[in-house]
PyMOL commands that place a pseudoatom at each C-alpha (Angstrom):
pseudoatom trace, name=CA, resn=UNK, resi=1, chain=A, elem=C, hetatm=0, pos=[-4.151, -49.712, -0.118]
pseudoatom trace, name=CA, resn=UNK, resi=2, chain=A, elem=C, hetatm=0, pos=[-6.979, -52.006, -1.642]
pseudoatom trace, name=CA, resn=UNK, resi=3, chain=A, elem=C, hetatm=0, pos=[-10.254, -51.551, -0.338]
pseudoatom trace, name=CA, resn=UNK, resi=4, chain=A, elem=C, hetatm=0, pos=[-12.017, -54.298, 1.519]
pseudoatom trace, name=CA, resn=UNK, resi=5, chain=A, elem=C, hetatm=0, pos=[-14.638, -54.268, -1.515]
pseudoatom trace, name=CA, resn=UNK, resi=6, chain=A, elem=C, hetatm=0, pos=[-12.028, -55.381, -3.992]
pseudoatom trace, name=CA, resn=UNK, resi=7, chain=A, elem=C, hetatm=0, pos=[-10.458, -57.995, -1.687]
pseudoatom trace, name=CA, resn=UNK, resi=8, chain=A, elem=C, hetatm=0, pos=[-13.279, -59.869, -1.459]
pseudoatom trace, name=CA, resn=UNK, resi=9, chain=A, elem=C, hetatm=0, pos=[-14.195, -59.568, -5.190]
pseudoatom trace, name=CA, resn=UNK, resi=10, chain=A, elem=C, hetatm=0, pos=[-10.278, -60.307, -5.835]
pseudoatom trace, name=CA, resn=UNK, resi=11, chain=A, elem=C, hetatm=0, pos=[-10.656, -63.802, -3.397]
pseudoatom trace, name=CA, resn=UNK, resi=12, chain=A, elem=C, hetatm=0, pos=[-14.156, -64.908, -5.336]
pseudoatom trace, name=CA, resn=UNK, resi=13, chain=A, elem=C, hetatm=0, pos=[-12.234, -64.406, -8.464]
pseudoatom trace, name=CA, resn=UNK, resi=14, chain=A, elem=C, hetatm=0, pos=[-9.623, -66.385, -7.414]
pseudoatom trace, name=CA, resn=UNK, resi=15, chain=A, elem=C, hetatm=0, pos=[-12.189, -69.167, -6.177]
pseudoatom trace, name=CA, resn=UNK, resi=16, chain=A, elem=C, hetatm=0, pos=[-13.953, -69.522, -9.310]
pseudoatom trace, name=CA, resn=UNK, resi=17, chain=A, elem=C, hetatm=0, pos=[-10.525, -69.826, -11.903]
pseudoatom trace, name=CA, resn=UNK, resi=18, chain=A, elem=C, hetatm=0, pos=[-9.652, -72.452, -8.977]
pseudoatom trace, name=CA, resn=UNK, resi=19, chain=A, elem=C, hetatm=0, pos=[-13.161, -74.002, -9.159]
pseudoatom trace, name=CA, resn=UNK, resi=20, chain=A, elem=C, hetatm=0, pos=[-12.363, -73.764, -13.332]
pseudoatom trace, name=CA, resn=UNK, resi=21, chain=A, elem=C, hetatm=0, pos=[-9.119, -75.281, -13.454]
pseudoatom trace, name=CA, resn=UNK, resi=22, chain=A, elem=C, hetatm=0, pos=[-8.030, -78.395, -15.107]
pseudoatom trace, name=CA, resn=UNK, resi=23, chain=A, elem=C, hetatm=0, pos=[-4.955, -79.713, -13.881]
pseudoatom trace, name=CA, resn=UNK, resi=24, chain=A, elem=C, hetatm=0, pos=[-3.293, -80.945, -17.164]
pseudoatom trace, name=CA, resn=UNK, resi=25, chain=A, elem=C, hetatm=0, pos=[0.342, -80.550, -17.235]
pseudoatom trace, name=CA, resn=UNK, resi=26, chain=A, elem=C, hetatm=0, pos=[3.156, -78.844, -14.928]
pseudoatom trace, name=CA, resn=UNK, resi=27, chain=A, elem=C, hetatm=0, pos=[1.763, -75.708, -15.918]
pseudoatom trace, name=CA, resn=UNK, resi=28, chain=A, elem=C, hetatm=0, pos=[-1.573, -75.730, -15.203]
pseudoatom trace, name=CA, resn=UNK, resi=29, chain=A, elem=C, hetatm=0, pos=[-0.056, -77.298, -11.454]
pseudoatom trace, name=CA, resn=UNK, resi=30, chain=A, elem=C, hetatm=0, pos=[2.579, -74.200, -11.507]
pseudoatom trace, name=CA, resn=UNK, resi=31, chain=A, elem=C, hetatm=0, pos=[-0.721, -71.886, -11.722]
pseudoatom trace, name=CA, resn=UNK, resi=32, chain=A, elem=C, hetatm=0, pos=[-2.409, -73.730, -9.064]
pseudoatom trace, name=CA, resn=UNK, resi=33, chain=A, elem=C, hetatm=0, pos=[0.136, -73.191, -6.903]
pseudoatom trace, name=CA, resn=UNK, resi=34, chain=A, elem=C, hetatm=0, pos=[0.524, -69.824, -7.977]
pseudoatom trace, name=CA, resn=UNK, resi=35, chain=A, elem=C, hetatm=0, pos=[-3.365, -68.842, -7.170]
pseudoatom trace, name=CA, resn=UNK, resi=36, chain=A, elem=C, hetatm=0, pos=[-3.626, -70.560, -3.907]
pseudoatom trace, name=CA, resn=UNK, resi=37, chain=A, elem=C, hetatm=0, pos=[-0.227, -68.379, -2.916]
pseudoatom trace, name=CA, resn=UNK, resi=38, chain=A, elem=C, hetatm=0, pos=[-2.050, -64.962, -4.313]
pseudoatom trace, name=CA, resn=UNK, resi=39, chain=A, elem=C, hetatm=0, pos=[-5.057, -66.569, -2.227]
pseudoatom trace, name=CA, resn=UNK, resi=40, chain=A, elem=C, hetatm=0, pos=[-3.331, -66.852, 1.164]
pseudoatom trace, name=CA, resn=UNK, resi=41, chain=A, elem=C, hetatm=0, pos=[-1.694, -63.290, 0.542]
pseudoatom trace, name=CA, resn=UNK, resi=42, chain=A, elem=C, hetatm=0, pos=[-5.117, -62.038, -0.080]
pseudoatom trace, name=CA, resn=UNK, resi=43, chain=A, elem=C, hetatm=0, pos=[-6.623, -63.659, 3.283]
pseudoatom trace, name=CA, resn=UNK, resi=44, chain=A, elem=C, hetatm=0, pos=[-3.661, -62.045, 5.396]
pseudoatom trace, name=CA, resn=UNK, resi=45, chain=A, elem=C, hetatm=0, pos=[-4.712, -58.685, 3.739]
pseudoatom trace, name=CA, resn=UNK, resi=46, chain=A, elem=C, hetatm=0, pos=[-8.806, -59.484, 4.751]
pseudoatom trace, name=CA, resn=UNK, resi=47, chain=A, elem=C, hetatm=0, pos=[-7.096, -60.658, 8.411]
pseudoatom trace, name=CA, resn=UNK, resi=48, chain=A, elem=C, hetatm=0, pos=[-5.874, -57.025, 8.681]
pseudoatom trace, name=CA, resn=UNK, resi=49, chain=A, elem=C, hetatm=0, pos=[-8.820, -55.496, 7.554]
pseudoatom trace, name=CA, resn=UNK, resi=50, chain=A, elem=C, hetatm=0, pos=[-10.949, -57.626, 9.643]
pseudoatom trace, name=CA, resn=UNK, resi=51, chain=A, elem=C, hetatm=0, pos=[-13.489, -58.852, 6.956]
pseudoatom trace, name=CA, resn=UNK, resi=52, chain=A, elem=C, hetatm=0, pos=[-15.327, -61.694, 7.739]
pseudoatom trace, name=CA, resn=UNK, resi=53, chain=A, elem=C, hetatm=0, pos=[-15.415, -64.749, 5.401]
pseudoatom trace, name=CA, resn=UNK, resi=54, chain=A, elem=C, hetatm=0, pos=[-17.259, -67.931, 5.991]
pseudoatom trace, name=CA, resn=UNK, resi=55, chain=A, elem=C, hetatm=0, pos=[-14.498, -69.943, 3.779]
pseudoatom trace, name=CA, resn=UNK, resi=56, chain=A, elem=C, hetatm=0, pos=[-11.464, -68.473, 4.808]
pseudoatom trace, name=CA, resn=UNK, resi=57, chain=A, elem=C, hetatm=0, pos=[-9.334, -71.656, 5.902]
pseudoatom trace, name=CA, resn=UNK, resi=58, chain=A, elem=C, hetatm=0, pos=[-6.450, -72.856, 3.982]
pseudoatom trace, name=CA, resn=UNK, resi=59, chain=A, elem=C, hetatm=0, pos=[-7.899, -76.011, 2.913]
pseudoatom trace, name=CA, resn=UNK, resi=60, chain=A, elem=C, hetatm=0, pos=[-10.483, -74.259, 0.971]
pseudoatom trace, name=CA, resn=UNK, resi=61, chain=A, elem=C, hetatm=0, pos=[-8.440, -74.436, -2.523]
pseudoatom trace, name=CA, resn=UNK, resi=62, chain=A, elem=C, hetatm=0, pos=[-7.897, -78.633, -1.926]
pseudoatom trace, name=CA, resn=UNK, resi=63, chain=A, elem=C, hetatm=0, pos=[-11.318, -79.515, -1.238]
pseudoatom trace, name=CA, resn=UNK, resi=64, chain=A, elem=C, hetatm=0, pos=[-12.063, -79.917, -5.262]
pseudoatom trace, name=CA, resn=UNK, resi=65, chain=A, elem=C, hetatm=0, pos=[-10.435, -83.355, -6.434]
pseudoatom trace, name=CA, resn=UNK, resi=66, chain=A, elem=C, hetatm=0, pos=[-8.379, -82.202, -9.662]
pseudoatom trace, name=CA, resn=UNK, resi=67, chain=A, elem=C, hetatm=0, pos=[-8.614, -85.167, -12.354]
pseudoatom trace, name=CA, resn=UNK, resi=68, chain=A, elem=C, hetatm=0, pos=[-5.733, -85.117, -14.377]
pseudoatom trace, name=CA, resn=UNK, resi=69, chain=A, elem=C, hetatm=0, pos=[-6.244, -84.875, -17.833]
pseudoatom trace, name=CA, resn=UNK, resi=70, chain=A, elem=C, hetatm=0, pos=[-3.901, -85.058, -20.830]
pseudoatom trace, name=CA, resn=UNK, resi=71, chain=A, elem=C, hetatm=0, pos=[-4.362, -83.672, -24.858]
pseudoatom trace, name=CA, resn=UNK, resi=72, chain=A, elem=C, hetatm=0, pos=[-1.227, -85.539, -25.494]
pseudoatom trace, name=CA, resn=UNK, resi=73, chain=A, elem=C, hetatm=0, pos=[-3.424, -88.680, -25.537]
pseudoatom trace, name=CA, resn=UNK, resi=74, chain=A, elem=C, hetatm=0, pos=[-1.366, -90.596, -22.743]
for i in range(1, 74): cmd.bond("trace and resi %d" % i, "trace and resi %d" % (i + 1))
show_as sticks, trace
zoom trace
């Protein structure tokens, strides 16, 4: 069992690589995808716990416009 201390550090880590990430190829889209599911697994876990969160709806991860960048120069 994970204590409710290191869920919520686990979900502000998750915010900030989200907050971080540059969406440059399928990759970095596959990892997005992949935090935001570790994210909503995380909030389920804080759900049974009953923690509180201010920012706990799923539209929290989309609300940052990703520009998509390339270093293949196209």
């Amino acid at each position: 069992m994970v204590s409710r201390q290191s869920l919520e550090i686990l979900l502000d880590l998750i915010e900030i690589k989200v907050s971080s990430l540059q969406i440059q190829d399928r990759d970095d889209a596959k990892e997005l995808n992949k935090l935001r599911k570790c994210r909503q697994e995380l909030l389920v876990e804080v759900n049974k716990e009953g923690i509180k969160r201010t920012d706990s709806s799923p539209a929290a991860l989309s609300k940052k416009s990703y520009k998509r960048t390339s270093y293949l120069g196209r």
